[in-house]
C-alpha positions in Angstrom: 77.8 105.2 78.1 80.2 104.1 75.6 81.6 100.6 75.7 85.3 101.7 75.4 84.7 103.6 79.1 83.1 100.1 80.7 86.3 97.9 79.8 88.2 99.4 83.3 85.1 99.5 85.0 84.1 95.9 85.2 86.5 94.7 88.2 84.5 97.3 90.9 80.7 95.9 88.7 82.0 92.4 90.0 83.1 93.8 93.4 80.1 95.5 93.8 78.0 92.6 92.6 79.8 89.9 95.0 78.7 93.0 97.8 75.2 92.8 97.3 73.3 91.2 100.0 71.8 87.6 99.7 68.2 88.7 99.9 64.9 89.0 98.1 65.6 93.0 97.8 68.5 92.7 95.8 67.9 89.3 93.9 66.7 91.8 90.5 69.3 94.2 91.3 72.0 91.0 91.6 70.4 89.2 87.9 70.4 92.6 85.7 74.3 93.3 87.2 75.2 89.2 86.5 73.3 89.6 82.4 75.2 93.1 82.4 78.6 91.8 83.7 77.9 88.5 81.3 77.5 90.9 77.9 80.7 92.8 79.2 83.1 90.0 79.7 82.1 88.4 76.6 82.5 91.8 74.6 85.7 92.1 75.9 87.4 88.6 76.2 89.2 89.3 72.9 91.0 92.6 74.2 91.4 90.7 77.4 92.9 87.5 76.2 94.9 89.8 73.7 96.2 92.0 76.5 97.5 89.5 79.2 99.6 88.3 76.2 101.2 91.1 75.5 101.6 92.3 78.8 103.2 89.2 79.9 105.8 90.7 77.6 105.6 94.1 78.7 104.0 94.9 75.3 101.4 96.4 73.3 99.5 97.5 70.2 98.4 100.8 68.9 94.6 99.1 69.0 94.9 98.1 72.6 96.2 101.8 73.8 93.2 102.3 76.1 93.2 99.1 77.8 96.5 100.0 79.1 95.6 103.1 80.6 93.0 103.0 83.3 91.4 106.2 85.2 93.7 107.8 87.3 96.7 105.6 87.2 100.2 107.0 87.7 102.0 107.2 83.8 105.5 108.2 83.4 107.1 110.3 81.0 109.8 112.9 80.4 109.6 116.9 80.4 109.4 118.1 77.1 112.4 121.0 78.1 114.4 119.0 80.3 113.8 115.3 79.0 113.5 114.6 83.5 111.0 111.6 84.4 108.1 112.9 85.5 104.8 110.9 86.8 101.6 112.8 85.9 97.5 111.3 86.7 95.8 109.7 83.3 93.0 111.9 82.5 91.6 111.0 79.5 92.8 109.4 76.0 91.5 110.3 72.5 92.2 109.4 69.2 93.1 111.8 66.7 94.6 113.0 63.1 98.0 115.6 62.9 97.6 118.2 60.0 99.0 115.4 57.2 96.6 113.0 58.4 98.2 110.8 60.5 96.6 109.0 63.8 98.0 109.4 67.0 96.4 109.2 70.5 96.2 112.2 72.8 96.8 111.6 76.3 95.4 114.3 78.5 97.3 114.4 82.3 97.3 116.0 85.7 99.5 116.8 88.3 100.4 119.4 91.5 102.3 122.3 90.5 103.0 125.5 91.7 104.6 129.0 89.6 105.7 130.4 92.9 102.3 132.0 94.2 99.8 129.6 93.6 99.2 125.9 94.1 97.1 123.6 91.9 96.1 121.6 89.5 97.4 121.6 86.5 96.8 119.6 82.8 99.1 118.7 80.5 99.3 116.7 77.5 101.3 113.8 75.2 101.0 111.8 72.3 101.7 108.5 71.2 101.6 108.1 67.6 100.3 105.7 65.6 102.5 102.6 65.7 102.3 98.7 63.8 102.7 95.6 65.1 103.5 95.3 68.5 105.9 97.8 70.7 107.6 97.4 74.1 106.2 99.6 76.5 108.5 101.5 78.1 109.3 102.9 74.7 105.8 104.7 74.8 106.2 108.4 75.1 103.8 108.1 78.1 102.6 105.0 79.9 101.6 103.8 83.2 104.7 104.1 86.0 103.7 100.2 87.2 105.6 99.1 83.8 108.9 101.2 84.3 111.6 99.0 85.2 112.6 101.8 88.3 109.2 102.9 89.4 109.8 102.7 93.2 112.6 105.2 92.5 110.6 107.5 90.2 107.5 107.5 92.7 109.2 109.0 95.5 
């Protein structure tokens, strides 16, 4: 398992942990998850400290791209042909170079759709391209709905 997957995953490891019965069966289960858990949040306290900065500010930084997106939330974004808000299901993220070169992170998506005969599933794609410094948010070309300023009005 690759670290970069275990930063979202840590909140349900302590859930699960604080689950656990108080017994002798699950006393080894309960240590390996607490030296586990330990090694994660220390790995991670930069990004975290880092993040609740930025987001305080509805911010981010290229470098801090997958912390913001966690599995399965809601993002927004626009259709490319009609530029209309849409709100699509995070897939996956990955980090890539265009044919000059240039870094920019490919966000894979879901949603529900329908050509007239068929219902399903269907995948779609953005990018956000590589950026400096920091960068509001909502000027992402795809980020999670929580941080759009109308996102009761978009969800329904």
């Amino acid at each position: 398992v690759e670290m970069k997957a275990l930063f979202h995953v840590r909140e349900d490891l302590h859930r699960q942990r604080d689950l656990l019965p108080h017994d002798d069966e699950h006393d080894t289960a309960r240590k390996h998850l607490n030296v586990f858990l330990s090694y994660l949040d220390t790995a991670f306290k930069p990004a975290d400290d880092s993040l609740s900065m930025l987001l305080a500010e509805r911010k981010i930084t290229y470098d801090l791209l997958r912390a913001l997106f966690k599995p399965n939330v809601e993002v927004y974004t626009t259709c490319k042909g009609t530029n209309a808000s849409r709100c699509l299901l995070f897939t996956q993220m990955e980090q890539m170079k265009d044919m000059s070169g240039s870094k920019f992170m490919y966000i894979q998506t879901r949603y529900l759709g329908s050509d007239g005969k068929t219902l399903g599933e269907v995948t779609s794609s953005s990018s956000i391209p590589i950026f400096s410094g920091e960068t509001a948010i909502e000027l992402l070309t795809v980020y999670p709905l929580q941080y759009h300023p109308e996102k009761d009005i978009i969800r329904k």
